[in-house]
BALOBA-1460 file (C-alpha; in Angstrom, 3 decimals):
// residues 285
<rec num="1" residu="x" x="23.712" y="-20.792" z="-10.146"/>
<rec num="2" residu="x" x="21.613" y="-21.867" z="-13.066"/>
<rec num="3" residu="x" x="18.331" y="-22.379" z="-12.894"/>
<rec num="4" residu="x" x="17.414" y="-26.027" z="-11.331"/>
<rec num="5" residu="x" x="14.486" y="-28.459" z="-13.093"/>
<rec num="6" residu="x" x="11.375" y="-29.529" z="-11.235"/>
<rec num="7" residu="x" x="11.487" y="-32.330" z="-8.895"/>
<rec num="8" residu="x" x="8.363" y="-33.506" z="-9.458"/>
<rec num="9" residu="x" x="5.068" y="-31.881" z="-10.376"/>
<rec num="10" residu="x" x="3.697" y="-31.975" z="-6.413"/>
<rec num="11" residu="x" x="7.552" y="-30.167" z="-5.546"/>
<rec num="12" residu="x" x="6.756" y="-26.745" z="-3.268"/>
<rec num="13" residu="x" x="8.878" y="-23.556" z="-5.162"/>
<rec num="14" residu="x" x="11.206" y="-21.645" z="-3.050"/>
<rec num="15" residu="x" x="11.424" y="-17.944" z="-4.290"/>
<rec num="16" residu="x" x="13.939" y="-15.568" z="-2.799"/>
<rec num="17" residu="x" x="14.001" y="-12.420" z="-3.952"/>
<rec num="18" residu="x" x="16.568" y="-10.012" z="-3.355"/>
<rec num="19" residu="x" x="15.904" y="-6.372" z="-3.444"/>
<rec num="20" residu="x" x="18.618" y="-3.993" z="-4.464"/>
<rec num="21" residu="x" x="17.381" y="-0.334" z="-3.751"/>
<rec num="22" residu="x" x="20.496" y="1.374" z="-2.006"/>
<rec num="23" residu="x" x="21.523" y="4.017" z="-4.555"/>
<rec num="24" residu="x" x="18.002" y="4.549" z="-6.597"/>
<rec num="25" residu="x" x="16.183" y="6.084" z="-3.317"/>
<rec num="26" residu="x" x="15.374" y="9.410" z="-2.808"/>
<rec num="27" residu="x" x="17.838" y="11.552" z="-2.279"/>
<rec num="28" residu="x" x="18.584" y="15.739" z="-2.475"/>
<rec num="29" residu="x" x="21.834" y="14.943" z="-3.915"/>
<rec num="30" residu="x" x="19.683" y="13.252" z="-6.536"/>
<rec num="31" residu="x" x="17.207" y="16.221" z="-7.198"/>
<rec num="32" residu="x" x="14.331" y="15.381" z="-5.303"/>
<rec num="33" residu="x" x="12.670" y="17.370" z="-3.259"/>
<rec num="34" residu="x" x="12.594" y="15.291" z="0.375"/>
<rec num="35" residu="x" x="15.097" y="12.860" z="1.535"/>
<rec num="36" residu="x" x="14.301" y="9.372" z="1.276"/>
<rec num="37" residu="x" x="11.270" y="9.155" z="3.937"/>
<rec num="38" residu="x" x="11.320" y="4.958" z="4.189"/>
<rec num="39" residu="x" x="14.247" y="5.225" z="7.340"/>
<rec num="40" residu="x" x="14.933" y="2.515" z="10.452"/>
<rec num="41" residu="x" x="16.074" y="5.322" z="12.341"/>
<rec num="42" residu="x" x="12.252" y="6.614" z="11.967"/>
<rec num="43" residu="x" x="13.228" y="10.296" z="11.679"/>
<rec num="44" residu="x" x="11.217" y="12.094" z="9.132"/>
<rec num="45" residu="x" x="12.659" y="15.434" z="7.961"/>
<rec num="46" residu="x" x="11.113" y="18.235" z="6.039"/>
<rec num="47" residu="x" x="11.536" y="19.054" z="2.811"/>
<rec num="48" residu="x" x="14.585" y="20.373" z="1.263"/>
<rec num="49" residu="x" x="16.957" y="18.580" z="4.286"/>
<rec num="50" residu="x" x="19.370" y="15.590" z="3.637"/>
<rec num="51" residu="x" x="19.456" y="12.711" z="6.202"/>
<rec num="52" residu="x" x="23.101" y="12.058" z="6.307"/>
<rec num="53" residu="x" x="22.151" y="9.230" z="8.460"/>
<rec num="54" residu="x" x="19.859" y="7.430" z="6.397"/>
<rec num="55" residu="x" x="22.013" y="8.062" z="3.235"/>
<rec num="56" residu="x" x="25.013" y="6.078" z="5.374"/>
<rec num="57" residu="x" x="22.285" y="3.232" z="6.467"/>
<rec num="58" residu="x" x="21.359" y="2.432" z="2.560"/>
<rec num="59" residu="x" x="25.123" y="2.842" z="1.844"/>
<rec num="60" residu="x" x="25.589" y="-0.019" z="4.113"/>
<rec num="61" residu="x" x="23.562" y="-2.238" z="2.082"/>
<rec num="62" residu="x" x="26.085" y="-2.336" z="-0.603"/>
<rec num="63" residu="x" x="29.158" y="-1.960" z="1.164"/>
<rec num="64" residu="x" x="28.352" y="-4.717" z="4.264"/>
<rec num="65" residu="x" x="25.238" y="-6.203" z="3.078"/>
<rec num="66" residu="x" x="25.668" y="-7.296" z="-0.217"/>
<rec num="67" residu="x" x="28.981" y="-9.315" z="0.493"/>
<rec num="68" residu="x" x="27.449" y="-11.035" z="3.520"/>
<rec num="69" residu="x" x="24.146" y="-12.368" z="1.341"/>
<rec num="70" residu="x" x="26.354" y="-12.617" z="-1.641"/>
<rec num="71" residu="x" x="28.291" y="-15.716" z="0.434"/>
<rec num="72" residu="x" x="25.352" y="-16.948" z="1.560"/>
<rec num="73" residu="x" x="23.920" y="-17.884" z="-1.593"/>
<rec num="74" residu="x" x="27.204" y="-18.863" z="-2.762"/>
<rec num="75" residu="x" x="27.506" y="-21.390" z="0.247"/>
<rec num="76" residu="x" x="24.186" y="-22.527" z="0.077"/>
<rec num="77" residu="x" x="24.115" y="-22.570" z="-3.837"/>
<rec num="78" residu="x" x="20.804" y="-21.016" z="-3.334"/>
<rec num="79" residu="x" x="19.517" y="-19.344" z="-6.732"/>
<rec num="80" residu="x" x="18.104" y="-15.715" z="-6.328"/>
<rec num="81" residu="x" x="15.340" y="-13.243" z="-8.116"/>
<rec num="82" residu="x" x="16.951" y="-9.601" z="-7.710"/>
<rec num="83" residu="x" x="14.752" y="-6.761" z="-7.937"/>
<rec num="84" residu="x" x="16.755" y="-4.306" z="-8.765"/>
<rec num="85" residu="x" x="15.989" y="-0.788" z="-9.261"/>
<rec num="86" residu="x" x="18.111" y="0.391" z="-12.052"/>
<rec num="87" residu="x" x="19.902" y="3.248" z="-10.873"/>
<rec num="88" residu="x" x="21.007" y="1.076" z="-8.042"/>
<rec num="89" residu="x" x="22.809" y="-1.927" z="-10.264"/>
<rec num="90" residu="x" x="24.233" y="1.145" z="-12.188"/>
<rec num="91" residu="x" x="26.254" y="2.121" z="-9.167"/>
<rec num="92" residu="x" x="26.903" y="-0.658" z="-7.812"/>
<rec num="93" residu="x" x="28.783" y="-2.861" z="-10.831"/>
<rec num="94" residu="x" x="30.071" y="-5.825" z="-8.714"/>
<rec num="95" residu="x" x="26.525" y="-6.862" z="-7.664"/>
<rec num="96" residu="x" x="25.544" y="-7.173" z="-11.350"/>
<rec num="97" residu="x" x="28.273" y="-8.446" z="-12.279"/>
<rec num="98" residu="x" x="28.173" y="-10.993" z="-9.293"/>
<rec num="99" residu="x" x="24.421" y="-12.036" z="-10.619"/>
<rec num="100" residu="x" x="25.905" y="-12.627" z="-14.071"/>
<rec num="101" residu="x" x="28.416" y="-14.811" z="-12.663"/>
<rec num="102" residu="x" x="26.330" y="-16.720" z="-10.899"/>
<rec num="103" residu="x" x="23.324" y="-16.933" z="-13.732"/>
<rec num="104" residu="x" x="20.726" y="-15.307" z="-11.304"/>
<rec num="105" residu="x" x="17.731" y="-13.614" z="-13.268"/>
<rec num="106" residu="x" x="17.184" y="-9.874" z="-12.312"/>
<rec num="107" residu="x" x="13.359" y="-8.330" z="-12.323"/>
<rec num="108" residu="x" x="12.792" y="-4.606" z="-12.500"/>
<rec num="109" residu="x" x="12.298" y="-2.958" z="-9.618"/>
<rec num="110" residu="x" x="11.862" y="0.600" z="-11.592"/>
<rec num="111" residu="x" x="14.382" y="2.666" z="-12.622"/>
<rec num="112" residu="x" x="14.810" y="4.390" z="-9.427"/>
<rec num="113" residu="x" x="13.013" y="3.413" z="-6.144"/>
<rec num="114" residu="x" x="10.623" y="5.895" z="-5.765"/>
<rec num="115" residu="x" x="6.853" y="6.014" z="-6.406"/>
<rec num="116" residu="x" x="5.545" y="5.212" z="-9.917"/>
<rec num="117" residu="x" x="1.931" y="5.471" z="-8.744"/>
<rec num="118" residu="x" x="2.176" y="9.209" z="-9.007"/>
<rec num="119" residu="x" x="2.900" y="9.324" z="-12.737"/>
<rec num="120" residu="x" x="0.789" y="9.810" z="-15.471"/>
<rec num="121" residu="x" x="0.864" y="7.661" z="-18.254"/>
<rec num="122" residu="x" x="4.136" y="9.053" z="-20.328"/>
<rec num="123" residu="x" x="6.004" y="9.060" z="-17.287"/>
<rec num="124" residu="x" x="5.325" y="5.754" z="-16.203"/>
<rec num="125" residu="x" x="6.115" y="4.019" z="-19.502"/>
<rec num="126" residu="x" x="9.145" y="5.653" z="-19.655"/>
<rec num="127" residu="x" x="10.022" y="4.697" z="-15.887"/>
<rec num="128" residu="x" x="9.292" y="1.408" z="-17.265"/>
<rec num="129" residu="x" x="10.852" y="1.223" z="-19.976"/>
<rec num="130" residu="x" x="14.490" y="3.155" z="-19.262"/>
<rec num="131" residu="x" x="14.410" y="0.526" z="-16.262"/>
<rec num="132" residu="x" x="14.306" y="-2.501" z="-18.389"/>
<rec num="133" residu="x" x="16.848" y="-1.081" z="-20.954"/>
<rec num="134" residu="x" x="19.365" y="-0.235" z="-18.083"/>
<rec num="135" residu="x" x="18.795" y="-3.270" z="-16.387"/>
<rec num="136" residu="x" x="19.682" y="-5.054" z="-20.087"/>
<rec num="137" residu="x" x="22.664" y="-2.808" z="-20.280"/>
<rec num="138" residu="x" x="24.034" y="-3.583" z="-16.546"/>
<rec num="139" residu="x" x="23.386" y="-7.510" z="-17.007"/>
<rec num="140" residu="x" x="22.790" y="-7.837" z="-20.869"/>
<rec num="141" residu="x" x="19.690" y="-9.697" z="-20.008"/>
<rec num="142" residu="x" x="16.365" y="-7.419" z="-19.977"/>
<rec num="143" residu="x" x="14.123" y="-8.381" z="-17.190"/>
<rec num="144" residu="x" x="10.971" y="-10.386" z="-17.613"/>
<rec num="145" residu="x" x="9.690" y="-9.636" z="-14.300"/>
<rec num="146" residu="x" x="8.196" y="-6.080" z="-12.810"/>
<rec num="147" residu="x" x="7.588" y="-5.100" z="-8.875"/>
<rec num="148" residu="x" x="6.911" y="-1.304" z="-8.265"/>
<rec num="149" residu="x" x="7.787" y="0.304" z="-4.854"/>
<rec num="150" residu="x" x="4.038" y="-0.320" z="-2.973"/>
<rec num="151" residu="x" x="1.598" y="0.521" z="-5.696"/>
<rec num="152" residu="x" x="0.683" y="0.671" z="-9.464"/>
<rec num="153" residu="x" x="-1.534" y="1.883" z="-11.230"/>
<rec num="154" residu="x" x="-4.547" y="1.027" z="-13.588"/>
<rec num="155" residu="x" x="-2.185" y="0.731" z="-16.695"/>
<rec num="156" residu="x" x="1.441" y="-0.505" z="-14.928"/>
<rec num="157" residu="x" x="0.206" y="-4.204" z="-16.494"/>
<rec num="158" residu="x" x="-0.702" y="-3.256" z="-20.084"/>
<rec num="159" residu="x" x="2.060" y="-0.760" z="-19.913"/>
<rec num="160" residu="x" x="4.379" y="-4.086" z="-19.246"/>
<rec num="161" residu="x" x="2.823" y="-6.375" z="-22.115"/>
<rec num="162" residu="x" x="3.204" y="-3.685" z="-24.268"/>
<rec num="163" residu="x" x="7.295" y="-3.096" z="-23.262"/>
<rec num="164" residu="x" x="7.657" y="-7.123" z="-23.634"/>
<rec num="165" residu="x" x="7.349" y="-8.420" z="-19.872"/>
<rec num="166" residu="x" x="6.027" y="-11.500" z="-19.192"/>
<rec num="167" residu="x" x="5.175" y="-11.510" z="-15.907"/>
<rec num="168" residu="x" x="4.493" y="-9.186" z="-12.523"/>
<rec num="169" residu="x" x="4.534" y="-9.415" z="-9.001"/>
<rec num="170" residu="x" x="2.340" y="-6.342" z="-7.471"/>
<rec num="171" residu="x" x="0.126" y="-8.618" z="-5.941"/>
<rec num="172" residu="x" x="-0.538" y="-10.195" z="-2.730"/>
<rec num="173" residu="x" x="-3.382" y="-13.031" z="-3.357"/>
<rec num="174" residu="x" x="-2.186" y="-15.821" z="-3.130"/>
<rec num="175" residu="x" x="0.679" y="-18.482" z="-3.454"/>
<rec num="176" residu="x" x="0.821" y="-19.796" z="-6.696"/>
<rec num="177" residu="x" x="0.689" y="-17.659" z="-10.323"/>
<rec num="178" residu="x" x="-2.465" y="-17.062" z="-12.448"/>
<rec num="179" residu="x" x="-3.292" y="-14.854" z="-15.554"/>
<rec num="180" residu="x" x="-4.319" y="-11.394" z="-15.676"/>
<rec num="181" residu="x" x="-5.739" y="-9.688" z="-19.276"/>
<rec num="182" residu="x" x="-5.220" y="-6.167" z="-19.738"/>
<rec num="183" residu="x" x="-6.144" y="-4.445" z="-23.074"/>
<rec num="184" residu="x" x="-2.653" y="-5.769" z="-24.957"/>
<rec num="185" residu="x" x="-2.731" y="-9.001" z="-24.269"/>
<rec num="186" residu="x" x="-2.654" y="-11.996" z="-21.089"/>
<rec num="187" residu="x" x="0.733" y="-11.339" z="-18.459"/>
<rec num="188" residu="x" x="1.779" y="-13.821" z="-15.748"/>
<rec num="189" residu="x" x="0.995" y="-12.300" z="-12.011"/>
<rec num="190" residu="x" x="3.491" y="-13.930" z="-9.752"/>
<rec num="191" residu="x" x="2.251" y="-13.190" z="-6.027"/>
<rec num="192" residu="x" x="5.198" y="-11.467" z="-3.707"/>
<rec num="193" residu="x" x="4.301" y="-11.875" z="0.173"/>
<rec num="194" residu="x" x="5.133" y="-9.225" z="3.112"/>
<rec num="195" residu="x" x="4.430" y="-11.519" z="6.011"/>
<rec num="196" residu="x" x="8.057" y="-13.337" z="5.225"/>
<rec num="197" residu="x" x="9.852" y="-10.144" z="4.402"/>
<rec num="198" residu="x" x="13.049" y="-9.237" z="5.920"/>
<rec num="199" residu="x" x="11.451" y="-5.894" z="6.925"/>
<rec num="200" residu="x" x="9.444" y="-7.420" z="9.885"/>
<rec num="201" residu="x" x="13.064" y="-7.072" z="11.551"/>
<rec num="202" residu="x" x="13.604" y="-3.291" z="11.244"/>
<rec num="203" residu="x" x="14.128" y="-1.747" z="14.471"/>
<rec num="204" residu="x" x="10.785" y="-0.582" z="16.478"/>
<rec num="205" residu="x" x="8.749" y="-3.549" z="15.499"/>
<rec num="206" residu="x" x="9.597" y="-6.271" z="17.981"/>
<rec num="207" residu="x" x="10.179" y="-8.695" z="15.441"/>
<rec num="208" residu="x" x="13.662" y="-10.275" z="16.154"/>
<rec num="209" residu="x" x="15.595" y="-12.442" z="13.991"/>
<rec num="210" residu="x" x="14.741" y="-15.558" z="15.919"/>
<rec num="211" residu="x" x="11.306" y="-14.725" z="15.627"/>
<rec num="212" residu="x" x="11.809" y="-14.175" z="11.878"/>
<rec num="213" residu="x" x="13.137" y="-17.859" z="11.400"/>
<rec num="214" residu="x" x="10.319" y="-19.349" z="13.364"/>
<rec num="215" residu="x" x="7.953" y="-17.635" z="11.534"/>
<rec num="216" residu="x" x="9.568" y="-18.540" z="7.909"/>
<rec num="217" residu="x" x="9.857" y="-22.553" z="9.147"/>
<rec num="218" residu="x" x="6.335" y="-22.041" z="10.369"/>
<rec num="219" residu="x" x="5.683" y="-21.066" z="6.806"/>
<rec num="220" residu="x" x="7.262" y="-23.242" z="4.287"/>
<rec num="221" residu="x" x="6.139" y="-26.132" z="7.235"/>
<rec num="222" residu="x" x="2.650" y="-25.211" z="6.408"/>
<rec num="223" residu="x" x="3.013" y="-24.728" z="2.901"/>
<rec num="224" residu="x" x="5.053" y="-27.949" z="2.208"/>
<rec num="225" residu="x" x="2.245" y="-30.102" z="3.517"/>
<rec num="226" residu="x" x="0.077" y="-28.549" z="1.313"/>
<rec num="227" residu="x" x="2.316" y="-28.875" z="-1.928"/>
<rec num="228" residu="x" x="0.072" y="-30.846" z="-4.543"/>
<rec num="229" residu="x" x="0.235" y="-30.913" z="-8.135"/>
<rec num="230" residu="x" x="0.745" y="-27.083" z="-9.723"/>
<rec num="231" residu="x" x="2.866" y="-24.236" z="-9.208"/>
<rec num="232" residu="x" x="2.621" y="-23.293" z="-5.274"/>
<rec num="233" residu="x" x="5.320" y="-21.684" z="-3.947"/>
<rec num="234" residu="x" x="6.878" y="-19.338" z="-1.221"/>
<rec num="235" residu="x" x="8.128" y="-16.514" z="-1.261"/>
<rec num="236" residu="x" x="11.174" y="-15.165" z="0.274"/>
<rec num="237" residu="x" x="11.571" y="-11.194" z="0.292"/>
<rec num="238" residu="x" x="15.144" y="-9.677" z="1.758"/>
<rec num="239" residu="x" x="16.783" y="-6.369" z="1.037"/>
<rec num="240" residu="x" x="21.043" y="-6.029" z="1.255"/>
<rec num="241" residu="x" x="20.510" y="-3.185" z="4.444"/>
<rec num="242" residu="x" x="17.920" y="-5.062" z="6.713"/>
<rec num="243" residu="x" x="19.061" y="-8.798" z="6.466"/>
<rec num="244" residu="x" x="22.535" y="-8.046" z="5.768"/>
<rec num="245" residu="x" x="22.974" y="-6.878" z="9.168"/>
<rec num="246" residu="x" x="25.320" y="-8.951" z="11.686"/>
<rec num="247" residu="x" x="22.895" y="-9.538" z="13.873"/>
<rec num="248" residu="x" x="20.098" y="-10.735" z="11.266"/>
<rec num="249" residu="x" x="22.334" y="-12.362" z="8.759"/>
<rec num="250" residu="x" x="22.589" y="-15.892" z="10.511"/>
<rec num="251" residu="x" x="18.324" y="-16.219" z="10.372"/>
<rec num="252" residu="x" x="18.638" y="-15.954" z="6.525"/>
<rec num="253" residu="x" x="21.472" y="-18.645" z="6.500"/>
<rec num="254" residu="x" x="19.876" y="-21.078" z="9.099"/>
<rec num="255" residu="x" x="16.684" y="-20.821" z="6.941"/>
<rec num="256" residu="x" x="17.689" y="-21.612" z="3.872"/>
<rec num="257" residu="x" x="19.395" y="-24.538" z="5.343"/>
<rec num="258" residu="x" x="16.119" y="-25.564" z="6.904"/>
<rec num="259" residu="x" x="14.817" y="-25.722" z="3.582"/>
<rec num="260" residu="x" x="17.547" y="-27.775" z="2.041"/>
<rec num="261" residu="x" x="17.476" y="-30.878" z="4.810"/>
<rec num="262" residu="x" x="13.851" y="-30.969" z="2.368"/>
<rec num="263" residu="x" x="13.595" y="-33.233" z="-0.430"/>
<rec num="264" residu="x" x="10.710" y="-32.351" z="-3.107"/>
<rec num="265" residu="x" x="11.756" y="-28.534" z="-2.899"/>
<rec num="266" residu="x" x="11.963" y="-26.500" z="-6.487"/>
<rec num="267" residu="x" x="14.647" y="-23.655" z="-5.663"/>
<rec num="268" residu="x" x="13.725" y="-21.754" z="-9.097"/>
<rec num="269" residu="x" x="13.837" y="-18.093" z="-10.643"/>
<rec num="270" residu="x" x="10.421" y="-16.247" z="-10.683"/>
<rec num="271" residu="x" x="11.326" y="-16.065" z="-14.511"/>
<rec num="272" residu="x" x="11.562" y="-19.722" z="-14.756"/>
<rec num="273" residu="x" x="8.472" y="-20.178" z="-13.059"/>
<rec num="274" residu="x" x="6.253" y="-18.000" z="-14.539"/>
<rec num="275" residu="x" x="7.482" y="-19.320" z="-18.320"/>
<rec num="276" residu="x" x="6.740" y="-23.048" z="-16.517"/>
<rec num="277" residu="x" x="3.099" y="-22.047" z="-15.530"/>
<rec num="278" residu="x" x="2.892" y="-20.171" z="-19.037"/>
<rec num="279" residu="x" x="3.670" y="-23.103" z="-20.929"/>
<rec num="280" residu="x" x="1.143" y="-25.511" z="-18.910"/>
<rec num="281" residu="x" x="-1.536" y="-23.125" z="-18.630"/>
<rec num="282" residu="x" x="-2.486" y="-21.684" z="-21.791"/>
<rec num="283" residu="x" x="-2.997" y="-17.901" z="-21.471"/>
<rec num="284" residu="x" x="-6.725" y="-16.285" z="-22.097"/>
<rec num="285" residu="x" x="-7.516" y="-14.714" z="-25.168"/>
């Protein structure tokens, strides 16, 4: 879907993003040394095991998932940020290829899911950087946008001016964009949020889907009464093996719905956002 124009300058932004990790975690089949230890099944095995089970549940991402959130968004007409870790659009085609269709933007989400805090600075640039020219190869677009797995690190942002992003979204401040300098010049920071993520769902927390929806209407009914002038918006965080779920699917839908019986609502692209608050807020020297 392309990207939609501003209602009006007091309009609320709607951000979903969707995460693509299945295929780019850890893995032994992969050469690391521990399975992938993020798991809903909570088992945590020791190093040098595979977790056949886990490597089925992130296999059901793409095979169930994807197709289920894919037809939401076609339904709804919904437009969609997809983090992507590399590795993962590499082996999985038809999402790309689905995102290209549909004139979605795709952020990095590192070239494999796994932890770039741990790398010095070589390695991280080069995480960084054989992300963004996959990503370009899998969608010829290279991304604008950056999210690591958890963390960064003290040079991830000048790292990203340097490798031509414009903006990032490790950061958890606030609900609306601002600048941040590093030594190579001024990037956009484009707050994510965890409170509305899908992953409030996984099994062992309590959190069921209805309570999900409540809490995302309780949200965007909070933060549409405080829409004003600028670039406030909310964010939406789902991943293709939690949401995609038959049970959990229908909360997503019903949401986004929710959202739509709103008028004064900017569904837009963090890209398209980010080069909107660019161009009316001119960057620090």
């Amino acid at each position: 879907m392309p990207e939609s124009d501003r209602p009006s300058s007091t309009s609320l932004g709607m951000s979903v993003v969707v995460n693509v990790e299945e295929g780019a975690e850890m893995s032994i089949l992969d050469g690391d040394r521990r399975p992938e230890p993020v798991d809903e099944m909570g088992l945590a095995l020791k190093e040098g095991m595979r977790n056949y089970g886990n490597e089925s549940n992130y296999r059901y991402g793409i095979k169930e998932g994807f197709p289920r959130v894919a037809k939401i968004l076609t339904d709804t007409g919904v437009p969609a940020t997809w983090t992507a870790a590399a590795v993962a659009l590499e082996r999985a085609p038809q999402i790309a290829e689905f995102i290209n269709q549909r004139g979605d933007e795709v952020a990095s989400h590192g070239h494999r899911w796994i932890q770039q805090y741990r790398m010095d600075e070589a390695a991280e640039r080069e995480f960084i950087r054989s992300a963004r020219d996959s990503i370009a190869t899998s969608t010829g677009v290279a991304p604008s946008g950056h999210l690591s797995r958890y963390l960064l690190t003290e040079r991830t942002r000048e790292i990203l001016v340097q490798e031509g992003f414009t903006y990032h979204m490790d950061d958890y401040s606030g609900d609306e964009p601002y600048w941040a300098t590093t030594p190579s010049g001024p990037i956009v920071v484009m707050p994510y949020a965890i409170d509305t993520n899908d992953m409030k769902m996984w099994q062992g927390t309590g959190y069921t889907p209805r309570d999900w929806y409540d809490y995302l209407v309780d949200s965007f009914d909070q933060m549409y009464s405080e829409r004003r002038d600028g670039f406030r918006y909310m964010s939406l965080g789902v991943h293709l093996r939690i949401v995609g779920r038959p049970g959990r699917i229908g909360a997503l839908r019903k949401f986004l719905e929710y959202v739509q019986d709103h008028d004064d609502v900017w569904w837009v692209h963090r890209r398209q956002m980010a080069d909107a608050f660019a161009a009316a807020n001119p960057a620090p020297r």
